[in-house]
mmJSON file of the N, C-alpha and C atoms, coordinates in Angstrom:
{"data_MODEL":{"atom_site":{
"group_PDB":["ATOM","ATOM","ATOM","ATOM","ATOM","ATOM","ATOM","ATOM","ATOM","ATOM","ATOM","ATOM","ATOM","ATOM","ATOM","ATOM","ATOM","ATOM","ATOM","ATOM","ATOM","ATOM","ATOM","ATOM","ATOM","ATOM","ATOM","ATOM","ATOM","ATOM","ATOM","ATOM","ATOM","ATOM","ATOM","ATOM","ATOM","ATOM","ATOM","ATOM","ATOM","ATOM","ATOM","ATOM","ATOM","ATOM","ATOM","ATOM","ATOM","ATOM","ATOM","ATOM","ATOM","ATOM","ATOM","ATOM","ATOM","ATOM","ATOM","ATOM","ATOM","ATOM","ATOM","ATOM","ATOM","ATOM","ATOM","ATOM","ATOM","ATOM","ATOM","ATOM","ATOM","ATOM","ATOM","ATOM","ATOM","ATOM","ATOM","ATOM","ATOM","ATOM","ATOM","ATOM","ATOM","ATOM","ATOM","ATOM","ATOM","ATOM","ATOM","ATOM","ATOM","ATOM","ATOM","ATOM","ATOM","ATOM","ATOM","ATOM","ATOM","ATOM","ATOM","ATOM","ATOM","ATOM","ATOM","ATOM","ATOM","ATOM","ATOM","ATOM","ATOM","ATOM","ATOM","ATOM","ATOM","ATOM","ATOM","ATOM","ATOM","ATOM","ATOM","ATOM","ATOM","ATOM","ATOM","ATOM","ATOM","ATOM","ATOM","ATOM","ATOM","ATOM","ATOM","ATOM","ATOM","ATOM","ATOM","ATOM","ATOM","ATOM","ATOM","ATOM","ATOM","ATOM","ATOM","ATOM","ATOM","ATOM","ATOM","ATOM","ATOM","ATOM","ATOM","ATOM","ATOM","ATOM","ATOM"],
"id":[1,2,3,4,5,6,7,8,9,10,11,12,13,14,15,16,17,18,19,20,21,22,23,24,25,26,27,28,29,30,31,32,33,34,35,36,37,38,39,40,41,42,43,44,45,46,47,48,49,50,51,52,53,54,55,56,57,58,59,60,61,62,63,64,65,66,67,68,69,70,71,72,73,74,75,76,77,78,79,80,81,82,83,84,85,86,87,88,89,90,91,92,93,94,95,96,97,98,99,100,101,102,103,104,105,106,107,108,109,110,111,112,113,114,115,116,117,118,119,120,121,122,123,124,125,126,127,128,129,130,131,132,133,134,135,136,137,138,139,140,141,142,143,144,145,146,147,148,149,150,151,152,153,154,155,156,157,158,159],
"type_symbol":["N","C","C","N","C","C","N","C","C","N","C","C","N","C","C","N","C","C","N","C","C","N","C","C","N","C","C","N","C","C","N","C","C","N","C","C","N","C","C","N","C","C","N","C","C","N","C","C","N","C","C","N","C","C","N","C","C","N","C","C","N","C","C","N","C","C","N","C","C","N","C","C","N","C","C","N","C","C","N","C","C","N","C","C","N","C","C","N","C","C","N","C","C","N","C","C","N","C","C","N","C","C","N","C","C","N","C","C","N","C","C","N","C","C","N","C","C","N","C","C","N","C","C","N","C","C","N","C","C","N","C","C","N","C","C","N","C","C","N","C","C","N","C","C","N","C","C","N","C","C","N","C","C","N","C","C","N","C","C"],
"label_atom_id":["N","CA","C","N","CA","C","N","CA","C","N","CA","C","N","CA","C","N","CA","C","N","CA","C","N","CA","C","N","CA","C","N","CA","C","N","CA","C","N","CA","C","N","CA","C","N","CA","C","N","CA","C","N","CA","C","N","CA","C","N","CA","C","N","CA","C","N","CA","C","N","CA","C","N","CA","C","N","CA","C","N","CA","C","N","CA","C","N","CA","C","N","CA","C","N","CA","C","N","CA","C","N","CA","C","N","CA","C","N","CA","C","N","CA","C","N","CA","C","N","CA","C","N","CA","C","N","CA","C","N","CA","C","N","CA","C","N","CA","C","N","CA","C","N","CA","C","N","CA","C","N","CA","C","N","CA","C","N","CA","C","N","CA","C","N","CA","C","N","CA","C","N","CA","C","N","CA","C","N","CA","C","N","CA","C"],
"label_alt_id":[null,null,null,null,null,null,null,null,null,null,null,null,null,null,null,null,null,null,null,null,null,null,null,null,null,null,null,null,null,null,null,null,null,null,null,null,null,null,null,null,null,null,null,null,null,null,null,null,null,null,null,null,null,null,null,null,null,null,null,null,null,null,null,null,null,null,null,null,null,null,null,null,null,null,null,null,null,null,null,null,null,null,null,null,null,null,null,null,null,null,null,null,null,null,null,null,null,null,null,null,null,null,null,null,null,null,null,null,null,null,null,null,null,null,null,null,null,null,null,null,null,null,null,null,null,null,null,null,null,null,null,null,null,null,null,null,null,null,null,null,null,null,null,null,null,null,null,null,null,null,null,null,null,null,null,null,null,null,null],
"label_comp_id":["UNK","UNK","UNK","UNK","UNK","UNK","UNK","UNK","UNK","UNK","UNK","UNK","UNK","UNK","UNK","UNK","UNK","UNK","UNK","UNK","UNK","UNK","UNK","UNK","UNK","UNK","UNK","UNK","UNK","UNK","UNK","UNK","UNK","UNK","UNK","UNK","UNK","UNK","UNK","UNK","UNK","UNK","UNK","UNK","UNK","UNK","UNK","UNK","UNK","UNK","UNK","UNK","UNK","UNK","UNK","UNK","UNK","UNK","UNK","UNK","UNK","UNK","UNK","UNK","UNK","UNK","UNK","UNK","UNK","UNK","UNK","UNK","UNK","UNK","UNK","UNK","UNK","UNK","UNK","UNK","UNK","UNK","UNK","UNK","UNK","UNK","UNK","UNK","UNK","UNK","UNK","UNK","UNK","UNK","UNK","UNK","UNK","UNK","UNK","UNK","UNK","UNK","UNK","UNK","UNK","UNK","UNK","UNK","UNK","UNK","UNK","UNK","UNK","UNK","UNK","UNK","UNK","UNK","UNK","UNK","UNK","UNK","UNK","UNK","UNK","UNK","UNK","UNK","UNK","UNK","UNK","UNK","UNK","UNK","UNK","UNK","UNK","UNK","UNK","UNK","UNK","UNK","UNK","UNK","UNK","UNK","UNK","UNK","UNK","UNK","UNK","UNK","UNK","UNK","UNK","UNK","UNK","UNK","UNK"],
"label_asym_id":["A","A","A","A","A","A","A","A","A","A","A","A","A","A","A","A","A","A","A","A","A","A","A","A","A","A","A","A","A","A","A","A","A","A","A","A","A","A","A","A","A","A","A","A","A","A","A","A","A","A","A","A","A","A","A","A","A","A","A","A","A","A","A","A","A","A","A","A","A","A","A","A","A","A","A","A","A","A","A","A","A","A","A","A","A","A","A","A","A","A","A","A","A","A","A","A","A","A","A","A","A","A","A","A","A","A","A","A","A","A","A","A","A","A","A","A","A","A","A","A","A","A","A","A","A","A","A","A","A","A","A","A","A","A","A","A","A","A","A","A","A","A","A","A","A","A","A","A","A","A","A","A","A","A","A","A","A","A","A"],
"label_entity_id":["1","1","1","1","1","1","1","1","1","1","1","1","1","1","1","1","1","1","1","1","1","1","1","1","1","1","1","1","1","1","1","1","1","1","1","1","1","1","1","1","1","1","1","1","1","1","1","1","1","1","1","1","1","1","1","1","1","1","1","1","1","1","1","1","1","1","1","1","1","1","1","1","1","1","1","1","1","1","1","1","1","1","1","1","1","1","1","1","1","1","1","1","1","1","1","1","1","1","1","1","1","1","1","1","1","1","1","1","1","1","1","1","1","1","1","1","1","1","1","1","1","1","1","1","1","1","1","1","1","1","1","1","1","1","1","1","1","1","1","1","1","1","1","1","1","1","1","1","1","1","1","1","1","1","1","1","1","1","1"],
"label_seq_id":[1,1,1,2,2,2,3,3,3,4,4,4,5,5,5,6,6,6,7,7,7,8,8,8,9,9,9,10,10,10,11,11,11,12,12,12,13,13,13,14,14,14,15,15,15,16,16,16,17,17,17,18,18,18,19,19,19,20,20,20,21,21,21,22,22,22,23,23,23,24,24,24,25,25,25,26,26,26,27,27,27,28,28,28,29,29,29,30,30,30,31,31,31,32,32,32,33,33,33,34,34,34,35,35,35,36,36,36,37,37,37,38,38,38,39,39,39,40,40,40,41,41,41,42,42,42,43,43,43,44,44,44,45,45,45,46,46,46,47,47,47,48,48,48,49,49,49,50,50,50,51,51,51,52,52,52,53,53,53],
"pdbx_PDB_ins_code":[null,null,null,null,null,null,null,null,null,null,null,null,null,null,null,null,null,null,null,null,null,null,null,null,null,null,null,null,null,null,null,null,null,null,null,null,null,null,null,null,null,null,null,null,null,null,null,null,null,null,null,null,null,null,null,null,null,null,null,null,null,null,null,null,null,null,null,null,null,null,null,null,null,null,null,null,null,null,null,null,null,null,null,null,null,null,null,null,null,null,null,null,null,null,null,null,null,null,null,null,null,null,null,null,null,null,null,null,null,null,null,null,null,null,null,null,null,null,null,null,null,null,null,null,null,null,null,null,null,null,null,null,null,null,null,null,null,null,null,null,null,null,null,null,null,null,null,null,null,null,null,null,null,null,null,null,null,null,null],
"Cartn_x":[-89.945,-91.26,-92.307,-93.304,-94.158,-95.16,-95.985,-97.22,-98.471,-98.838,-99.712,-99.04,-97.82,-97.51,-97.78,-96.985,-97.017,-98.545,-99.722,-100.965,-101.253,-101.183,-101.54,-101.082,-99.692,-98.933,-99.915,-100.007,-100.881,-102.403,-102.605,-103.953,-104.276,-103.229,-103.135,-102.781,-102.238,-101.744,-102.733,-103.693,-105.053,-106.092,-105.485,-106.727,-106.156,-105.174,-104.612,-104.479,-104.748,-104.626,-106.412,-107.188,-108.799,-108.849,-108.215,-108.981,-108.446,-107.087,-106.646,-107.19,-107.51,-108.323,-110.012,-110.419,-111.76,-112.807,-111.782,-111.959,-113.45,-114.493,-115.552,-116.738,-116.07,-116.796,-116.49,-114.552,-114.172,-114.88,-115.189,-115.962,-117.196,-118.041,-119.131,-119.228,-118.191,-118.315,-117.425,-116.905,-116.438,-117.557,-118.566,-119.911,-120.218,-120.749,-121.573,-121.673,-120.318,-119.553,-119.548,-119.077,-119.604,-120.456,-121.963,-122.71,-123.947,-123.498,-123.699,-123.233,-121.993,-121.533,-122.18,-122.054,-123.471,-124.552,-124.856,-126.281,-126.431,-125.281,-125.063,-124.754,-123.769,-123.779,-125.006,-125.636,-126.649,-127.753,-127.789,-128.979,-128.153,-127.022,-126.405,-126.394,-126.245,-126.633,-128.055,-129.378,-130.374,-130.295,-130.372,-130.353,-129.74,-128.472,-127.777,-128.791,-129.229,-130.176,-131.166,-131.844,-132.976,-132.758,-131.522,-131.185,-131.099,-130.226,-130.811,-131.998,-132.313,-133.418,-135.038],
"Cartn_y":[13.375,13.053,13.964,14.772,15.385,14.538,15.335,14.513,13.634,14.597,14.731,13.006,12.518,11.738,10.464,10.812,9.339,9.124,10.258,9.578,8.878,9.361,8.341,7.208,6.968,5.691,4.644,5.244,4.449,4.668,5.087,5.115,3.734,4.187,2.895,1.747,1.357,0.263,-0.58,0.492,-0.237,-0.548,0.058,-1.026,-2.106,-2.036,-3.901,-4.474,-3.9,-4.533,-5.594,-4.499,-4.679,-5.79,-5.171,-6.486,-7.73,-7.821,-9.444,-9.874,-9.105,-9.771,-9.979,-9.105,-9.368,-9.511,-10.183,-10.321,-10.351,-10.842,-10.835,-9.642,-9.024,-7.418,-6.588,-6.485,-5.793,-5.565,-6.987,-6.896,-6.201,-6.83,-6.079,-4.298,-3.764,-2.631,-2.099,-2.853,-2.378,-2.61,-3.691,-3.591,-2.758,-2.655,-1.204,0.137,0.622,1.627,1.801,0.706,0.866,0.697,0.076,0.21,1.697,2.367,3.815,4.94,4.428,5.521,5.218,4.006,3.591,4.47,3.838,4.869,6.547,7.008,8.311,9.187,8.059,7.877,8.394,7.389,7.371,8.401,8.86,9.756,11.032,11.22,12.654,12.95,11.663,11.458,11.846,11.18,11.348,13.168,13.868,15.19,15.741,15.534,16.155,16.162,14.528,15.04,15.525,15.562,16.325,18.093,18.622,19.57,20.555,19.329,19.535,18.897,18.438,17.866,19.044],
"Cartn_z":[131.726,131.165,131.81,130.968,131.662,132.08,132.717,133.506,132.484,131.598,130.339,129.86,129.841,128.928,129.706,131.406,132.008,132.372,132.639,132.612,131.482,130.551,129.261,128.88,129.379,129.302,130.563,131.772,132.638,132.174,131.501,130.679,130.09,129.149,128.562,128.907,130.256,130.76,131.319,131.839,132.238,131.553,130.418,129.498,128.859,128.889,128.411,129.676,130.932,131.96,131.699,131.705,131.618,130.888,129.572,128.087,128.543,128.886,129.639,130.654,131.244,132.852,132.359,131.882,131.922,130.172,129.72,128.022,127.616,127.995,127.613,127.41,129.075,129.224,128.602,127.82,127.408,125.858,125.422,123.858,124.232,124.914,125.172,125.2,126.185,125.733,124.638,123.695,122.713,121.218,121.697,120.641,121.001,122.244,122.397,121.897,122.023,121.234,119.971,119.612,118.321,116.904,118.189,118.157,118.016,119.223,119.485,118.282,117.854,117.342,115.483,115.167,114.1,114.382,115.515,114.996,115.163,115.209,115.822,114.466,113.774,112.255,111.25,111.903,110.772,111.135,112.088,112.688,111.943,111.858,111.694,110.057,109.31,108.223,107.636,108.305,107.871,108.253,109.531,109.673,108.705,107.912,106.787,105.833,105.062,104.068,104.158,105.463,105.807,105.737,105.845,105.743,104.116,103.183,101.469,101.257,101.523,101.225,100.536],
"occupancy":[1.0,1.0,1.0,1.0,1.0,1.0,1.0,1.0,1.0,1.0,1.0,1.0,1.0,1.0,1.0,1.0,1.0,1.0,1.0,1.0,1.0,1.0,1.0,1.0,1.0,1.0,1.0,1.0,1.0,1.0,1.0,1.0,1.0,1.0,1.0,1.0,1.0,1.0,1.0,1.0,1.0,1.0,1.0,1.0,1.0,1.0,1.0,1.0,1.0,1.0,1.0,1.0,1.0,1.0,1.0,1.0,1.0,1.0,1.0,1.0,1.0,1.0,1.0,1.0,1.0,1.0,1.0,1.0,1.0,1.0,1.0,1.0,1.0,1.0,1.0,1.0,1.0,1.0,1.0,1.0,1.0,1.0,1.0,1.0,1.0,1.0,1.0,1.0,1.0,1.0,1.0,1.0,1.0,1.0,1.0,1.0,1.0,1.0,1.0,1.0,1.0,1.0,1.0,1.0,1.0,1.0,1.0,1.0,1.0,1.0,1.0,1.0,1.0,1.0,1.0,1.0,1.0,1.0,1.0,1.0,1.0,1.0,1.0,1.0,1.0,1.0,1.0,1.0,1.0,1.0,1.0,1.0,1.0,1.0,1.0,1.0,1.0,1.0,1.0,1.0,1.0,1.0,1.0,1.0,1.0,1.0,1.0,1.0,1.0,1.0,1.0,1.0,1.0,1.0,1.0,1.0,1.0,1.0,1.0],
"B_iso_or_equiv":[0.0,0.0,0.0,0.0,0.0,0.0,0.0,0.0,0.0,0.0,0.0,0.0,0.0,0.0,0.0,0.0,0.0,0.0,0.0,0.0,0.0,0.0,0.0,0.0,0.0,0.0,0.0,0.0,0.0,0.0,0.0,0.0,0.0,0.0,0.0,0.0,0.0,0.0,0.0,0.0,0.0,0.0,0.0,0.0,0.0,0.0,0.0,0.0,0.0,0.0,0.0,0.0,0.0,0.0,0.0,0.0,0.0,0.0,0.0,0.0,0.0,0.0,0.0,0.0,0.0,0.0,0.0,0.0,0.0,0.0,0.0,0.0,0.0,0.0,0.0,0.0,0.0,0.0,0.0,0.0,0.0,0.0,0.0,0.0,0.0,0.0,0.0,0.0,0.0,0.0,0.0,0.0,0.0,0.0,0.0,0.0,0.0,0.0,0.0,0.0,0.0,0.0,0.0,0.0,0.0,0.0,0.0,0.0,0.0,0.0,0.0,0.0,0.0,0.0,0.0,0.0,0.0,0.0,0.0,0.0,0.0,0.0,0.0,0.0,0.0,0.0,0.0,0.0,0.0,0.0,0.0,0.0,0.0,0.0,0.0,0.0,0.0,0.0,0.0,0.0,0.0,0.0,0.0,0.0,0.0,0.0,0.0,0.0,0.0,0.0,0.0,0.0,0.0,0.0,0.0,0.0,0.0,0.0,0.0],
"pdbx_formal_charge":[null,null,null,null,null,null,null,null,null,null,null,null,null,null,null,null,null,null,null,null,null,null,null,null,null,null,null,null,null,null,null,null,null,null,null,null,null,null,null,null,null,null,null,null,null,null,null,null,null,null,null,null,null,null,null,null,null,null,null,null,null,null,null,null,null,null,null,null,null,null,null,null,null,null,null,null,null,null,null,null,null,null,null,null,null,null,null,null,null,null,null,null,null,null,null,null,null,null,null,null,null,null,null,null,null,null,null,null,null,null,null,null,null,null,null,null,null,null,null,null,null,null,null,null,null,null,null,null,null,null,null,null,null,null,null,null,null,null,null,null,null,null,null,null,null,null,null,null,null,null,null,null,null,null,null,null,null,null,null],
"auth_seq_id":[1,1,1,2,2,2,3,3,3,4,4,4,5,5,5,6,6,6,7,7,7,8,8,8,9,9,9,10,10,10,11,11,11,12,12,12,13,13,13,14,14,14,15,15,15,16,16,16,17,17,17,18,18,18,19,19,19,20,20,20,21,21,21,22,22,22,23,23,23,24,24,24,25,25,25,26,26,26,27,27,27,28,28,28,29,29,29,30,30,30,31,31,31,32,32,32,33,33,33,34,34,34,35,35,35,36,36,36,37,37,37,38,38,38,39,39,39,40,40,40,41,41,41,42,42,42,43,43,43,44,44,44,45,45,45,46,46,46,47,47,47,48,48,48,49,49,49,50,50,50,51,51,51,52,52,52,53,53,53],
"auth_comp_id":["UNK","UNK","UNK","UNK","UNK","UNK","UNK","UNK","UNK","UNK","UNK","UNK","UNK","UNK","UNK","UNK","UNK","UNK","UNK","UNK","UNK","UNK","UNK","UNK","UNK","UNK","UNK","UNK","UNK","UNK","UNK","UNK","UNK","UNK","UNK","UNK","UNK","UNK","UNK","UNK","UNK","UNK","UNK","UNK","UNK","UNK","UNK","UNK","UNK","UNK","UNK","UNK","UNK","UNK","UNK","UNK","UNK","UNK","UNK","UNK","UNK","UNK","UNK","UNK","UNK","UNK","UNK","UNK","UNK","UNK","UNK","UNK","UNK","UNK","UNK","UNK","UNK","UNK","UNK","UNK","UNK","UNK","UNK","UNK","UNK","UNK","UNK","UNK","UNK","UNK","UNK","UNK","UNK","UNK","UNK","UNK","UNK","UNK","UNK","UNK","UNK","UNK","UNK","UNK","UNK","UNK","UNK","UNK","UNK","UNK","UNK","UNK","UNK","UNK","UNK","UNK","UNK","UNK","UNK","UNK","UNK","UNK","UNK","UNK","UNK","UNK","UNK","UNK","UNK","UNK","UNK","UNK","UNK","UNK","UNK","UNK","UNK","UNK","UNK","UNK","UNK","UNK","UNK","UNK","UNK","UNK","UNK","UNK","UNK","UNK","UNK","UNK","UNK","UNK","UNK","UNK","UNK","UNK","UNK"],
"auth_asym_id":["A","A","A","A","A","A","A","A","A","A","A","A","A","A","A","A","A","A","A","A","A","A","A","A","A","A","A","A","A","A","A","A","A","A","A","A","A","A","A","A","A","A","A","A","A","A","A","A","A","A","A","A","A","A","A","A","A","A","A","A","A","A","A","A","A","A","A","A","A","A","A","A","A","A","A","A","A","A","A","A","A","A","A","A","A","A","A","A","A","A","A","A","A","A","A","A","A","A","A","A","A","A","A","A","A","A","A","A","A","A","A","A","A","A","A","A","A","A","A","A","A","A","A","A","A","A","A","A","A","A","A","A","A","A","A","A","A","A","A","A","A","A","A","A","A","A","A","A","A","A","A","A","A","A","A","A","A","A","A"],
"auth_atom_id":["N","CA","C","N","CA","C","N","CA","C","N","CA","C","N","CA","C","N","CA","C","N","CA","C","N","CA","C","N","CA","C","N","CA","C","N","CA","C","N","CA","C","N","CA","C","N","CA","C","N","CA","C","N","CA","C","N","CA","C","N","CA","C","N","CA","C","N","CA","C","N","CA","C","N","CA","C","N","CA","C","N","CA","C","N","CA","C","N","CA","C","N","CA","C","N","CA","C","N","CA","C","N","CA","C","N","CA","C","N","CA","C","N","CA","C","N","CA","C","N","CA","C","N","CA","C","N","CA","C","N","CA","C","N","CA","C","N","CA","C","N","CA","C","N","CA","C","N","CA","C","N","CA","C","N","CA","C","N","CA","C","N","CA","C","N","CA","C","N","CA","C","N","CA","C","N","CA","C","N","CA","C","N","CA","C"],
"pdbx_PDB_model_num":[1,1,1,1,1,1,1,1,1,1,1,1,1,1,1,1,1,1,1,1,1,1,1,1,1,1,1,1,1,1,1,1,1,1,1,1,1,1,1,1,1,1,1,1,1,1,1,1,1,1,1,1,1,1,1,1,1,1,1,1,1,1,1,1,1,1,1,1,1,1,1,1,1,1,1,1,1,1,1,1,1,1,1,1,1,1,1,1,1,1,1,1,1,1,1,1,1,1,1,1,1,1,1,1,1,1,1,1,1,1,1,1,1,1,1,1,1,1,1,1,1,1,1,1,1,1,1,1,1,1,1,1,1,1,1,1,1,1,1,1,1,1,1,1,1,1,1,1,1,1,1,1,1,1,1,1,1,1,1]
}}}
């Protein structure tokens, strides 16, 4: 197994470690996110039609 793979496997281990241990914070920053990325959305959107516009 290269290196590249087993970090990502323990990547990932700690975030199902996270979401089970600390379930409430984990939503929180998962609104957040995608929260952010809404409006990151929509800002990149309005710049597009502002661009034909």
């Amino acid at each position: 197994m290269n290196l590249k793979k087993i970090i990502g496997l323990l990547l990932i281990a700690f975030v199902i470690f996270y979401v089970l241990s600390f379930p409430e914070e984990s939503s929180q920053i998962i609104k957040s996110t995608v929260g952010a990325l809404g409006d990151a959305a929509g800002n990149f959107a309005t710049f597009v039609k502002s661009i034909f516009a």
